[in-house]
PDB file of the backbone (N, CA, C, O) and the ligand in Angstrom, with CONECT records:
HET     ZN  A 101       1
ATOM      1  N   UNK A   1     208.609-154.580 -20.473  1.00  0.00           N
ATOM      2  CA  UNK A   1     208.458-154.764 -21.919  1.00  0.00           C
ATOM      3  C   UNK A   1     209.639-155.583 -22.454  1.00  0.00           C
ATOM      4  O   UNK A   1     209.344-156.514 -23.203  1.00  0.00           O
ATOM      5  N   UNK A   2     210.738-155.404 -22.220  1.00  0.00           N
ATOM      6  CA  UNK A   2     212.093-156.037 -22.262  1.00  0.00           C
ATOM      7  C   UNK A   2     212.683-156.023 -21.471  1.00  0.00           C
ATOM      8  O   UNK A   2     212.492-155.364 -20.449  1.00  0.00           O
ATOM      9  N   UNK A   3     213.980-157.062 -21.799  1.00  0.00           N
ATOM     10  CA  UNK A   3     215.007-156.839 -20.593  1.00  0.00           C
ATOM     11  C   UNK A   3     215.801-155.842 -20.572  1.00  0.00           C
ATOM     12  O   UNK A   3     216.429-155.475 -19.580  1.00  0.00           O
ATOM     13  N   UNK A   4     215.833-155.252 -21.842  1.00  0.00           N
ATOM     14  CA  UNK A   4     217.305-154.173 -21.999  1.00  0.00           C
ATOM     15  C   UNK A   4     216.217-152.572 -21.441  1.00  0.00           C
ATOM     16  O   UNK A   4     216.363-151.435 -21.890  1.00  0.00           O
ATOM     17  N   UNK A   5     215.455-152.903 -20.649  1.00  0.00           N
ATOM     18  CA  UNK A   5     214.867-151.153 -20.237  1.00  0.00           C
ATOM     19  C   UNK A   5     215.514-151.405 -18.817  1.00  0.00           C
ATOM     20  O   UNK A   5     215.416-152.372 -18.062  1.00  0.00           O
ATOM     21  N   UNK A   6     216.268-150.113 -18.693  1.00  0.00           N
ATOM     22  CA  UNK A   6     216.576-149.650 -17.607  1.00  0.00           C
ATOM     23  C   UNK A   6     216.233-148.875 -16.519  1.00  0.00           C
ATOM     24  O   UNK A   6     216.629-147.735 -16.276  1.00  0.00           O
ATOM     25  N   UNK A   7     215.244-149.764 -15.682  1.00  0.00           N
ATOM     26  CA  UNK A   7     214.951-148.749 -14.959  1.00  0.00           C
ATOM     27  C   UNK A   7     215.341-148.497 -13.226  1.00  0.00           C
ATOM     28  O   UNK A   7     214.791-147.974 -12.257  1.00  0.00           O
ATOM     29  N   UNK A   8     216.378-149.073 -13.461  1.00  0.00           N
ATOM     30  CA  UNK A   8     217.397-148.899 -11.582  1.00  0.00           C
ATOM     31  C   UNK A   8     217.618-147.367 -11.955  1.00  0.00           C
ATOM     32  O   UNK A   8     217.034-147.074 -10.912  1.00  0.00           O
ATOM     33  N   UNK A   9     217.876-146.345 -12.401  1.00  0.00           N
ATOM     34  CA  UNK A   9     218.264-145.358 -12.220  1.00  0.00           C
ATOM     35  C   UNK A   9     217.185-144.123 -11.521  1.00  0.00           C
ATOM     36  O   UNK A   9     217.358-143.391 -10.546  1.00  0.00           O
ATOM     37  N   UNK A  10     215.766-144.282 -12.686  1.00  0.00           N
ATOM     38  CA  UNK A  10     214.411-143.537 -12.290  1.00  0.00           C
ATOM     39  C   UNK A  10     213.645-144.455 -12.239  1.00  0.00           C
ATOM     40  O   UNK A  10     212.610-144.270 -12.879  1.00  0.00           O
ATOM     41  N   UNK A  11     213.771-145.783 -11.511  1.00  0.00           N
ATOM     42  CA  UNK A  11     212.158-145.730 -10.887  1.00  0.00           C
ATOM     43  C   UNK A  11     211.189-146.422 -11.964  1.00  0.00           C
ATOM     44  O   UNK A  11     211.393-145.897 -13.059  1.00  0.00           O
ATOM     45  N   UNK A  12     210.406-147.215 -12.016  1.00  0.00           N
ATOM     46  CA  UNK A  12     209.456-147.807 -13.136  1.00  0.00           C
ATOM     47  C   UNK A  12     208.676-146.599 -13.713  1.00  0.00           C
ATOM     48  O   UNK A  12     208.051-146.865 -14.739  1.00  0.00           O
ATOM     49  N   UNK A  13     208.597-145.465 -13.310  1.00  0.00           N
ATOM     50  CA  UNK A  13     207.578-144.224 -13.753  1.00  0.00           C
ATOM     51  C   UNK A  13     208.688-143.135 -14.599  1.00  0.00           C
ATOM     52  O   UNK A  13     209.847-142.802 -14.352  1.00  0.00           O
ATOM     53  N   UNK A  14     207.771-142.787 -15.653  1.00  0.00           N
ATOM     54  CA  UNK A  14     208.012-141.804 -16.440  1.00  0.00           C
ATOM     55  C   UNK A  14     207.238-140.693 -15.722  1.00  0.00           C
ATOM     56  O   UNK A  14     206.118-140.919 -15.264  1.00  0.00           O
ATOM     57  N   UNK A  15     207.794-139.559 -15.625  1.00  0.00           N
ATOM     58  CA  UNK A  15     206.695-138.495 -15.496  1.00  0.00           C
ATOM     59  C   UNK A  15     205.993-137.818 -16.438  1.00  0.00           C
ATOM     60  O   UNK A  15     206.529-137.647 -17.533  1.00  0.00           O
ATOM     61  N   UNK A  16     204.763-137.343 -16.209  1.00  0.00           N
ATOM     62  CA  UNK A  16     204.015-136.859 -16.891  1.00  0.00           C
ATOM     63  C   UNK A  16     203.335-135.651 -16.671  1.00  0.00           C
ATOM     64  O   UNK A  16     203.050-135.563 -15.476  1.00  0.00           O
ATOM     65  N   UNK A  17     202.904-134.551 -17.413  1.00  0.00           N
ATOM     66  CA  UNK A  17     201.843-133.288 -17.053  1.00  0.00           C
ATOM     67  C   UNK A  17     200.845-133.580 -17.634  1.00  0.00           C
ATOM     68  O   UNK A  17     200.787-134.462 -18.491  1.00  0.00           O
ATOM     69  N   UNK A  18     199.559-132.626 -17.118  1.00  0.00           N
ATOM     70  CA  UNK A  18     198.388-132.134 -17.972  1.00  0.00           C
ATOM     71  C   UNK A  18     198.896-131.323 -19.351  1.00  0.00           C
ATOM     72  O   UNK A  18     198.571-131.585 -20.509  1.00  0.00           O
ATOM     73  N   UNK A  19     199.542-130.555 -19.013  1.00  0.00           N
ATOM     74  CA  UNK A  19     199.773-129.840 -20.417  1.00  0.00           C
ATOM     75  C   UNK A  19     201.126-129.229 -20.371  1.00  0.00           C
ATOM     76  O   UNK A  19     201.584-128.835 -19.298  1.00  0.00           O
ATOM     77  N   UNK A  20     201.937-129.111 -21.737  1.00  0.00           N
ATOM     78  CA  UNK A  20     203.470-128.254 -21.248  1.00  0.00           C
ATOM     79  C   UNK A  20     203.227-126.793 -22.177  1.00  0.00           C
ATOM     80  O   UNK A  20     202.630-126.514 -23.217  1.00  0.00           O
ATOM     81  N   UNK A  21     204.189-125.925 -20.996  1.00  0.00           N
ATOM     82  CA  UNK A  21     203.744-124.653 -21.696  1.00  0.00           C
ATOM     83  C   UNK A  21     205.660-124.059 -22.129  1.00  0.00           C
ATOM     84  O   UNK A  21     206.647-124.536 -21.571  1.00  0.00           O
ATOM     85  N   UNK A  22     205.682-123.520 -22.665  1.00  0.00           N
ATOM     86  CA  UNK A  22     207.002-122.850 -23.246  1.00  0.00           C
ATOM     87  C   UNK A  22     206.691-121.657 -22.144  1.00  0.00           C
ATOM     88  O   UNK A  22     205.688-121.037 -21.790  1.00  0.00           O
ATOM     89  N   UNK A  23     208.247-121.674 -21.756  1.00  0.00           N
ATOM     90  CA  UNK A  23     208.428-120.452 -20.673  1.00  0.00           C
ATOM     91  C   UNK A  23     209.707-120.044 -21.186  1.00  0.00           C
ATOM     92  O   UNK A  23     210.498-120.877 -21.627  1.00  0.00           O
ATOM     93  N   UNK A  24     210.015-118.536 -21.148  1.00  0.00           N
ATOM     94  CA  UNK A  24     211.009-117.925 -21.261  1.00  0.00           C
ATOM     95  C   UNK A  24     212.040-118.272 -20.019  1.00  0.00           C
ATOM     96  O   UNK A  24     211.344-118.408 -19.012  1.00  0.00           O
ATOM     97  N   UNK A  25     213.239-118.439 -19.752  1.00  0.00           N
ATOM     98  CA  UNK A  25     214.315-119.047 -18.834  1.00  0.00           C
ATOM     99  C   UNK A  25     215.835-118.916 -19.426  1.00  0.00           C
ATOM    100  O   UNK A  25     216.539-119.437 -20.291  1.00  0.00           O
ATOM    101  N   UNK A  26     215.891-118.089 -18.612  1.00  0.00           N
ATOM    102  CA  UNK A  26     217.481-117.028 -19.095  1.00  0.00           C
ATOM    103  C   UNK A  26     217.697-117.192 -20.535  1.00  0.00           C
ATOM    104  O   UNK A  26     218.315-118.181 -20.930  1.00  0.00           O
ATOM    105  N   UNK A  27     217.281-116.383 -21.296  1.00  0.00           N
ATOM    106  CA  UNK A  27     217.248-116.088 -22.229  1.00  0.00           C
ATOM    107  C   UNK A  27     216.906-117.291 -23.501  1.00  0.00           C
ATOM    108  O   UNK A  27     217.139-117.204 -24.707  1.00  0.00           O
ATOM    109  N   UNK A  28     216.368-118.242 -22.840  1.00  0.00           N
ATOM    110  CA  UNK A  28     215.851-119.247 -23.838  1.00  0.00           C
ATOM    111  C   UNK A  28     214.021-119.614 -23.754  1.00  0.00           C
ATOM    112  O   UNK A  28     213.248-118.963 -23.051  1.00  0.00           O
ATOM    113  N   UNK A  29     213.653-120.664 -24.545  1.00  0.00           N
ATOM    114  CA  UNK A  29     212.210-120.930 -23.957  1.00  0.00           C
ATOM    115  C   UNK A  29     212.728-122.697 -23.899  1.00  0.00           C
ATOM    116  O   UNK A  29     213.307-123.446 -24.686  1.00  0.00           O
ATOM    117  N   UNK A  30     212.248-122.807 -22.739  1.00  0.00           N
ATOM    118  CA  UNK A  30     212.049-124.265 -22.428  1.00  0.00           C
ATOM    119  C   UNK A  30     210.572-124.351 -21.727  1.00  0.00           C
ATOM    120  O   UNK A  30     209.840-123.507 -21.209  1.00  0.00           O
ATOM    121  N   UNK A  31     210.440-126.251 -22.029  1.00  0.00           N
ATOM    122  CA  UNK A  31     209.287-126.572 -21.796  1.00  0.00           C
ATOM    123  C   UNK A  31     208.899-127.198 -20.233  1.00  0.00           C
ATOM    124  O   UNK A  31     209.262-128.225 -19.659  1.00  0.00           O
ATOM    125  N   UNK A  32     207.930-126.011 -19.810  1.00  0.00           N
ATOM    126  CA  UNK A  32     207.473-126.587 -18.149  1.00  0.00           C
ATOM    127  C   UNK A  32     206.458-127.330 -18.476  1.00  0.00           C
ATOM    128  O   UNK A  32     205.895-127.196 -19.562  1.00  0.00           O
ATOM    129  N   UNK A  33     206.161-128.050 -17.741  1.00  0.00           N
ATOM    130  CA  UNK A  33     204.724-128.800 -17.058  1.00  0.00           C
ATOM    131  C   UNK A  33     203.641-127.812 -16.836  1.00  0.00           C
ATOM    132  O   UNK A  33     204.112-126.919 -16.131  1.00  0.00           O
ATOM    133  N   UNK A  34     202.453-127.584 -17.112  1.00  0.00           N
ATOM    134  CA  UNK A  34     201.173-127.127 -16.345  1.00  0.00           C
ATOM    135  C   UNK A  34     200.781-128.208 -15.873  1.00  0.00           C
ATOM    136  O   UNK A  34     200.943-129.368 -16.253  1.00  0.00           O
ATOM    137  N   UNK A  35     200.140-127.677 -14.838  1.00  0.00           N
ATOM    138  CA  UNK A  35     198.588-128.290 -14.189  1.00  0.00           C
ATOM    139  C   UNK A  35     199.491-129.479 -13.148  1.00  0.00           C
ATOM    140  O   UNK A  35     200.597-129.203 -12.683  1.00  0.00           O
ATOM    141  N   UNK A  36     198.884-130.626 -12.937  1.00  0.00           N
ATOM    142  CA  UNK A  36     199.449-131.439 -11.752  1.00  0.00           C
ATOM    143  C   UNK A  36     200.649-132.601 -12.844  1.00  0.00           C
ATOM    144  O   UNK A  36     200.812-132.511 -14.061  1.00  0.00           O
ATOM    145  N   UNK A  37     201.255-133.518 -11.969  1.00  0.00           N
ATOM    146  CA  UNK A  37     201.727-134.499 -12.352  1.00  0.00           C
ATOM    147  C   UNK A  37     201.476-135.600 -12.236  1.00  0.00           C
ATOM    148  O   UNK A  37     200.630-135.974 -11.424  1.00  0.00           O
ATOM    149  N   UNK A  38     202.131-136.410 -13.002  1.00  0.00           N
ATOM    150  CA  UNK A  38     201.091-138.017 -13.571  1.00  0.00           C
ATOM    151  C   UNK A  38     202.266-139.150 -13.263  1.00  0.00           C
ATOM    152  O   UNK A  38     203.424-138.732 -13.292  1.00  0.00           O
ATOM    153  N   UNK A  39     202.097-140.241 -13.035  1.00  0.00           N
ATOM    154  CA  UNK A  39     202.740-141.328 -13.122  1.00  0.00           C
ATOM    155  C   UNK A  39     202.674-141.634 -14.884  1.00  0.00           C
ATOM    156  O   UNK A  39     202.116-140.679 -15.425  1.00  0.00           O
ATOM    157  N   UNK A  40     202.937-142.300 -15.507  1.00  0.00           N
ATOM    158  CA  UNK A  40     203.239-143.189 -16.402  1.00  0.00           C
ATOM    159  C   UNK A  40     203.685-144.780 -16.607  1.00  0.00           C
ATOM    160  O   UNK A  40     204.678-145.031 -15.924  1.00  0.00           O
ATOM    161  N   UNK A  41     203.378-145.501 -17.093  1.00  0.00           N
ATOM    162  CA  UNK A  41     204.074-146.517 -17.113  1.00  0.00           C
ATOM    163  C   UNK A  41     204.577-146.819 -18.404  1.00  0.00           C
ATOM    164  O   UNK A  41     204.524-145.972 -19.295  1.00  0.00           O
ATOM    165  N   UNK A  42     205.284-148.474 -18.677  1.00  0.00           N
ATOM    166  CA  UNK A  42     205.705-148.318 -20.394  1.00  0.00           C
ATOM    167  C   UNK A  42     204.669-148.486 -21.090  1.00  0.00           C
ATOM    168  O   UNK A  42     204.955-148.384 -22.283  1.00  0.00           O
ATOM    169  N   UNK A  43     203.801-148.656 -20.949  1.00  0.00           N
ATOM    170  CA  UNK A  43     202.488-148.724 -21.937  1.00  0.00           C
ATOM    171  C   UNK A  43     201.797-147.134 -21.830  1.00  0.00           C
ATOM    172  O   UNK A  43     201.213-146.641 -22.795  1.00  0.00           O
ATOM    173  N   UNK A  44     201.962-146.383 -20.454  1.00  0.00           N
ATOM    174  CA  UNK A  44     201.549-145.126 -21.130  1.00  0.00           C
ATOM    175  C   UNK A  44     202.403-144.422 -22.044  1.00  0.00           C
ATOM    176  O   UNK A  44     201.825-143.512 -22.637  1.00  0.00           O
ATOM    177  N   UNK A  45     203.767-144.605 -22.362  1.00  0.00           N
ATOM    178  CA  UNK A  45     204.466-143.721 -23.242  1.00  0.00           C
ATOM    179  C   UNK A  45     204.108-144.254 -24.473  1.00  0.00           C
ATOM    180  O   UNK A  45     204.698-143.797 -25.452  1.00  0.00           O
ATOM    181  N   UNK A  46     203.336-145.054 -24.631  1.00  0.00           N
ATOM    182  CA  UNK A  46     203.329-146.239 -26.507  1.00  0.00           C
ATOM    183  C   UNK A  46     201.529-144.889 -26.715  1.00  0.00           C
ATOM    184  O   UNK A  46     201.387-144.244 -27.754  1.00  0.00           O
ATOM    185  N   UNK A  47     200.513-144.793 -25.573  1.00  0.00           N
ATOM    186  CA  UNK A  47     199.302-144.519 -25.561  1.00  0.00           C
ATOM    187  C   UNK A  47     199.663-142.730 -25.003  1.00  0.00           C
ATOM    188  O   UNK A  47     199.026-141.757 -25.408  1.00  0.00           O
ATOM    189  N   UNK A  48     200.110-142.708 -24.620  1.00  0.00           N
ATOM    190  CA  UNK A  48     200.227-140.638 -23.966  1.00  0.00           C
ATOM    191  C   UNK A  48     199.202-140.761 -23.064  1.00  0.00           C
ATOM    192  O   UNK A  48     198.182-140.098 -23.254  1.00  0.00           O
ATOM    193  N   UNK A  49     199.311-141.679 -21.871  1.00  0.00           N
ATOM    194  CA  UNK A  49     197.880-141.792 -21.001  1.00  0.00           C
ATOM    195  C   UNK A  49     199.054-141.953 -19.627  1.00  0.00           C
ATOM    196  O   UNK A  49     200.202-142.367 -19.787  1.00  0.00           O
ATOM    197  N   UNK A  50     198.436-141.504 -18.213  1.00  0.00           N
ATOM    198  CA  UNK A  50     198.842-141.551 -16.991  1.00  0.00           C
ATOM    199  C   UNK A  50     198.447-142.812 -17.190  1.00  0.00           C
ATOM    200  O   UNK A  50     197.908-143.463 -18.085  1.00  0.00           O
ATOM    201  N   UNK A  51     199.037-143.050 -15.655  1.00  0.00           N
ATOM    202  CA  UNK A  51     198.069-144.460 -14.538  1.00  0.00           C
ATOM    203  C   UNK A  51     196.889-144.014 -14.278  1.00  0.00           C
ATOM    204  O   UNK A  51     196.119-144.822 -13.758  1.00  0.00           O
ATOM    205  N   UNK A  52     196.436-142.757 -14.524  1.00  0.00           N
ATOM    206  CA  UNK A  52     195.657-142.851 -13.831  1.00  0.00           C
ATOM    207  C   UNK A  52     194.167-142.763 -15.241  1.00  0.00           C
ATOM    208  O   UNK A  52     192.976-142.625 -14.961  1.00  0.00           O
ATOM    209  N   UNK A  53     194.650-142.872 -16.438  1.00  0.00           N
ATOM    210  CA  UNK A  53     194.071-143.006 -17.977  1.00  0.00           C
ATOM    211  C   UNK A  53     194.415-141.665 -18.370  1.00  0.00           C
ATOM    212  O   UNK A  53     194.379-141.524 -19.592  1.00  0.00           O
ATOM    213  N   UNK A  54     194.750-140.593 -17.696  1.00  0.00           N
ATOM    214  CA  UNK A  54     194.523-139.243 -18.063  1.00  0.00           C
ATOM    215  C   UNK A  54     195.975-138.805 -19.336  1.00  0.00           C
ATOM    216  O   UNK A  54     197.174-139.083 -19.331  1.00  0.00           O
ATOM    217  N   UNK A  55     195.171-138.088 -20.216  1.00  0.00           N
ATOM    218  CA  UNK A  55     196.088-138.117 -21.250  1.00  0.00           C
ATOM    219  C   UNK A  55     197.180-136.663 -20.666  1.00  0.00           C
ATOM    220  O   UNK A  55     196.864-135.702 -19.964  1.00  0.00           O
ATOM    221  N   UNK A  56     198.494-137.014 -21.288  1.00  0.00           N
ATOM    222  CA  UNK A  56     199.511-136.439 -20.777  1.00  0.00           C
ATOM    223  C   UNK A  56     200.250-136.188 -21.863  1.00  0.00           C
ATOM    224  O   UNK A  56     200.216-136.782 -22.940  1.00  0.00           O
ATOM    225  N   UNK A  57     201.192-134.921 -21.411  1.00  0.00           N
ATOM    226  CA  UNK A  57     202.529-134.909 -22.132  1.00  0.00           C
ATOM    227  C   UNK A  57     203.691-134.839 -21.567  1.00  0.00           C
ATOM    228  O   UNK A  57     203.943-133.927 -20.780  1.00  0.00           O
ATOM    229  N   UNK A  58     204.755-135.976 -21.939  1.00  0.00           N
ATOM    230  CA  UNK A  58     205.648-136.253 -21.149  1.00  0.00           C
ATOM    231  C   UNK A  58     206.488-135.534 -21.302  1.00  0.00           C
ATOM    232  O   UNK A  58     206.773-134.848 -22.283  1.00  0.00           O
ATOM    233  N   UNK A  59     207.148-135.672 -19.949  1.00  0.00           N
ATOM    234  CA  UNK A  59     208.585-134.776 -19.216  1.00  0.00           C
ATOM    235  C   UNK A  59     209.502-135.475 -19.365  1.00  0.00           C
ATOM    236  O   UNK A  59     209.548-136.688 -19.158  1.00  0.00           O
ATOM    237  N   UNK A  60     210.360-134.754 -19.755  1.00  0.00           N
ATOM    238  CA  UNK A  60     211.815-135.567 -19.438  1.00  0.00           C
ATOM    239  C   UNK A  60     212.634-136.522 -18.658  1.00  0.00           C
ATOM    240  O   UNK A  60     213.280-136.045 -17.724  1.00  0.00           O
ATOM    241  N   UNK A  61     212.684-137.315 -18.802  1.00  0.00           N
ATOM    242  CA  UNK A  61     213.198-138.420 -17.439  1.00  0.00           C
ATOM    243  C   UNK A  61     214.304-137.947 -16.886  1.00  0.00           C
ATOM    244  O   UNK A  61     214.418-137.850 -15.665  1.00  0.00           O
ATOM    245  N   UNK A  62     215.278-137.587 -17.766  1.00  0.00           N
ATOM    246  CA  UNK A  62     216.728-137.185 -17.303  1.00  0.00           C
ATOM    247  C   UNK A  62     216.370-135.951 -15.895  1.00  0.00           C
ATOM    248  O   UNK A  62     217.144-135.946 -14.937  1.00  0.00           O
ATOM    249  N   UNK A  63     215.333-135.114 -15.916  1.00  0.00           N
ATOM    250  CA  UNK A  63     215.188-133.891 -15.337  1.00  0.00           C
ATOM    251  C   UNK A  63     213.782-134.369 -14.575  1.00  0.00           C
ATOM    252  O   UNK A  63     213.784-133.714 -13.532  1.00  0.00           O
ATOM    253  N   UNK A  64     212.985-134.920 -14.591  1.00  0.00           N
ATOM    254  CA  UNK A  64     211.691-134.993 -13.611  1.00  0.00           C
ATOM    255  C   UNK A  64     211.682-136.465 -13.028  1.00  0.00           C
ATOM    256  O   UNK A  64     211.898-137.262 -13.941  1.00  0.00           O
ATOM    257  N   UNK A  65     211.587-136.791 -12.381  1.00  0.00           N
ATOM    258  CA  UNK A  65     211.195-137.906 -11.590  1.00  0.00           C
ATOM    259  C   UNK A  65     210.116-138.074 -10.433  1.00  0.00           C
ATOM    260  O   UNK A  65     209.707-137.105  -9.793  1.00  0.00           O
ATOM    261  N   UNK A  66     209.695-139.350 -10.218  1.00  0.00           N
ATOM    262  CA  UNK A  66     208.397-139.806  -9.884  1.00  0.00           C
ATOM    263  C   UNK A  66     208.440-140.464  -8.618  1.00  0.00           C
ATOM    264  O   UNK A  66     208.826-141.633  -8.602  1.00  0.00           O
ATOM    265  N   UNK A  67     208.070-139.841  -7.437  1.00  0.00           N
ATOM    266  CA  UNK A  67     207.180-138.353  -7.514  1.00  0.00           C
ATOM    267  C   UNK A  67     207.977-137.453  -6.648  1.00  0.00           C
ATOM    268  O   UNK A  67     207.426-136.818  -5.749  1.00  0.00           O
ATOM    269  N   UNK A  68     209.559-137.350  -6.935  1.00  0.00           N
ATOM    270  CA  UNK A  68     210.339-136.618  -6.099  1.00  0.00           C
ATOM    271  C   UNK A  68     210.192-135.189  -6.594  1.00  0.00           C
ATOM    272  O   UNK A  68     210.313-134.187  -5.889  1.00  0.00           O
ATOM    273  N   UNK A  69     209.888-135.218  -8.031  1.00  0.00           N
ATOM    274  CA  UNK A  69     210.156-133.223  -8.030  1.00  0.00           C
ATOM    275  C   UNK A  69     208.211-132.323  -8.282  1.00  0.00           C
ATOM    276  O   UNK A  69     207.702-131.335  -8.809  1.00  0.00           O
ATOM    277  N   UNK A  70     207.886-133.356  -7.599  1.00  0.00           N
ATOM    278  CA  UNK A  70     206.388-132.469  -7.363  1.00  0.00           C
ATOM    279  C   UNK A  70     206.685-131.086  -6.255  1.00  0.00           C
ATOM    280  O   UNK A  70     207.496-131.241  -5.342  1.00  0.00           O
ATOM    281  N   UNK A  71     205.881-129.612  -6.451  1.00  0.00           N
ATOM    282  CA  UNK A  71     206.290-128.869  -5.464  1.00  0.00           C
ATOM    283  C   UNK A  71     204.638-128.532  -5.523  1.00  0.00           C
ATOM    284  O   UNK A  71     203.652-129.128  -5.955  1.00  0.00           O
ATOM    285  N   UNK A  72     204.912-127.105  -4.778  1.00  0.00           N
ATOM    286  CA  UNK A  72     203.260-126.411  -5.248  1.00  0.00           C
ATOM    287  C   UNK A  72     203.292-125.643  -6.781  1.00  0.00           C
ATOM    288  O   UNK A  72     202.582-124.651  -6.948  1.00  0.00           O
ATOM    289  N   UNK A  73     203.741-125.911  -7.355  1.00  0.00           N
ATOM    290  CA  UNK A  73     203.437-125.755  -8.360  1.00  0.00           C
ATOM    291  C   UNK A  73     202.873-126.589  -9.293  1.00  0.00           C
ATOM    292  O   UNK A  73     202.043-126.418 -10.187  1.00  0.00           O
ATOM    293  N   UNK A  74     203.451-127.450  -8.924  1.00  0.00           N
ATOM    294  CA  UNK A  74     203.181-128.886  -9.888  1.00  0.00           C
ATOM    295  C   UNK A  74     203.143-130.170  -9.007  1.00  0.00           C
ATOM    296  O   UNK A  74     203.896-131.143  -9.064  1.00  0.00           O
ATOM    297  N   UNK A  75     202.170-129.960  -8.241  1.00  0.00           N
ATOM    298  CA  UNK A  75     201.104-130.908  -7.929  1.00  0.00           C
ATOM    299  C   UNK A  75     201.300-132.593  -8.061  1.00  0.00           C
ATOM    300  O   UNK A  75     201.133-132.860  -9.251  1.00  0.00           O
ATOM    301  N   UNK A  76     201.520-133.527  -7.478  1.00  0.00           N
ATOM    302  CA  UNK A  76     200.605-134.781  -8.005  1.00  0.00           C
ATOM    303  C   UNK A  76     199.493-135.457  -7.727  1.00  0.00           C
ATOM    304  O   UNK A  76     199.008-135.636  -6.610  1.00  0.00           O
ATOM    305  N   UNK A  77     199.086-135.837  -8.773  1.00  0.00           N
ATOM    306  CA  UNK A  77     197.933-136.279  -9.381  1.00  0.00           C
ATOM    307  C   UNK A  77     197.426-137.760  -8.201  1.00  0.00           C
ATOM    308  O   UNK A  77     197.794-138.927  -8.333  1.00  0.00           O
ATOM    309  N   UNK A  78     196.557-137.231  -7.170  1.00  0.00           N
ATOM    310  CA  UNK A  78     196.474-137.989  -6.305  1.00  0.00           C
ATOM    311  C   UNK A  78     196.177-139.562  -6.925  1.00  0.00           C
ATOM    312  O   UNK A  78     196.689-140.611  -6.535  1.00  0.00           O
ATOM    313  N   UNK A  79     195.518-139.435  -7.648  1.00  0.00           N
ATOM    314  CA  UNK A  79     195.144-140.785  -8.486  1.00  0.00           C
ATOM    315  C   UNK A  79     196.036-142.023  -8.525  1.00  0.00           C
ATOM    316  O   UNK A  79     195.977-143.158  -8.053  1.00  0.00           O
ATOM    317  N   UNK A  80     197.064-141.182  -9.443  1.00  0.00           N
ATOM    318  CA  UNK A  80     198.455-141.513  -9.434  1.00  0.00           C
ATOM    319  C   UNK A  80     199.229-142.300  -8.718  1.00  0.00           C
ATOM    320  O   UNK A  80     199.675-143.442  -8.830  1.00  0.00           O
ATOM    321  N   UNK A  81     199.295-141.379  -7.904  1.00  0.00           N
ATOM    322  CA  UNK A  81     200.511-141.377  -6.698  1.00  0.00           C
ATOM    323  C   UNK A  81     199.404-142.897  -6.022  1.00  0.00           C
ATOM    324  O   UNK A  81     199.824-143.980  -6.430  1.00  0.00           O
ATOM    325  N   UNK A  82     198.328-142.969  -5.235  1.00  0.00           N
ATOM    326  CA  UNK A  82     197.455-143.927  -5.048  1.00  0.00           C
ATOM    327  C   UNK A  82     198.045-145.013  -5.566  1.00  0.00           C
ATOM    328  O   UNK A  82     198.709-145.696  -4.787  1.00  0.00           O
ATOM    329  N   UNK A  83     197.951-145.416  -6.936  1.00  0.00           N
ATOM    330  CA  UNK A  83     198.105-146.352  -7.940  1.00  0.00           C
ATOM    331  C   UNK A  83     199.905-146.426  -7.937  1.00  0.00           C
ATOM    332  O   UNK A  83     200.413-147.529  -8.139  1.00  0.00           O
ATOM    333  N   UNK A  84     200.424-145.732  -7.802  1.00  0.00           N
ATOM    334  CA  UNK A  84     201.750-146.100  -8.240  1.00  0.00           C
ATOM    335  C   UNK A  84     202.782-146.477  -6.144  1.00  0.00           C
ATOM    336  O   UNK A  84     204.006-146.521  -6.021  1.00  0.00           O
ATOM    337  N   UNK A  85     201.927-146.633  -5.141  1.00  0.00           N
ATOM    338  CA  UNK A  85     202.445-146.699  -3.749  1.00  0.00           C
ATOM    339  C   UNK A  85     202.963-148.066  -3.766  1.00  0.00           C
ATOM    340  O   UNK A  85     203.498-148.536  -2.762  1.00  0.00           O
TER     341      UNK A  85
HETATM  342 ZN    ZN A 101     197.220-139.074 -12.803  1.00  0.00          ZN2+
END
């Protein structure tokens, strides 16, 4: 989109979930991911849509990255991952 986006640090992908849920976490609520994870690109953060069209709500860049912190819990979105190799 420009030159001044930085993305040597994470990677051209934003991460993304199906849905975020508020979880209690030592004595605070912060926001997890449900369901699997999504690639993004800079046009999905302008639209709230994966690569793969699927609408999302984004994760934090500083804390999730693409597609290193997928586990069994949080899944990626084969689609995705496909599209973003
Ligand atoms: Zn996807």
């Amino acid at each position: 989109m420009s030159a001044a986006c930085d993305h040597t640090r994470h990677g051209p992908w934003t991460v993304g979930a199906d849905e975020v849920q508020p979880r209690p976490w030592s004595g605070e609520t912060v926001h997890m991911p449900g369901g699997r994870l999504h690639a993004v690109s800079d046009d999905g953060l302008i639209a709230g849509r994966a690569v793969c069209l699927a609408p999302v709500a984004l994760l934090d860049p500083v804390d999730w990255t693409w597609p290193d912190d997928a586990d069994e819990e949080w899944p990626l979105c084969w689609i995705c991952l496909a599209l973003t190799r």
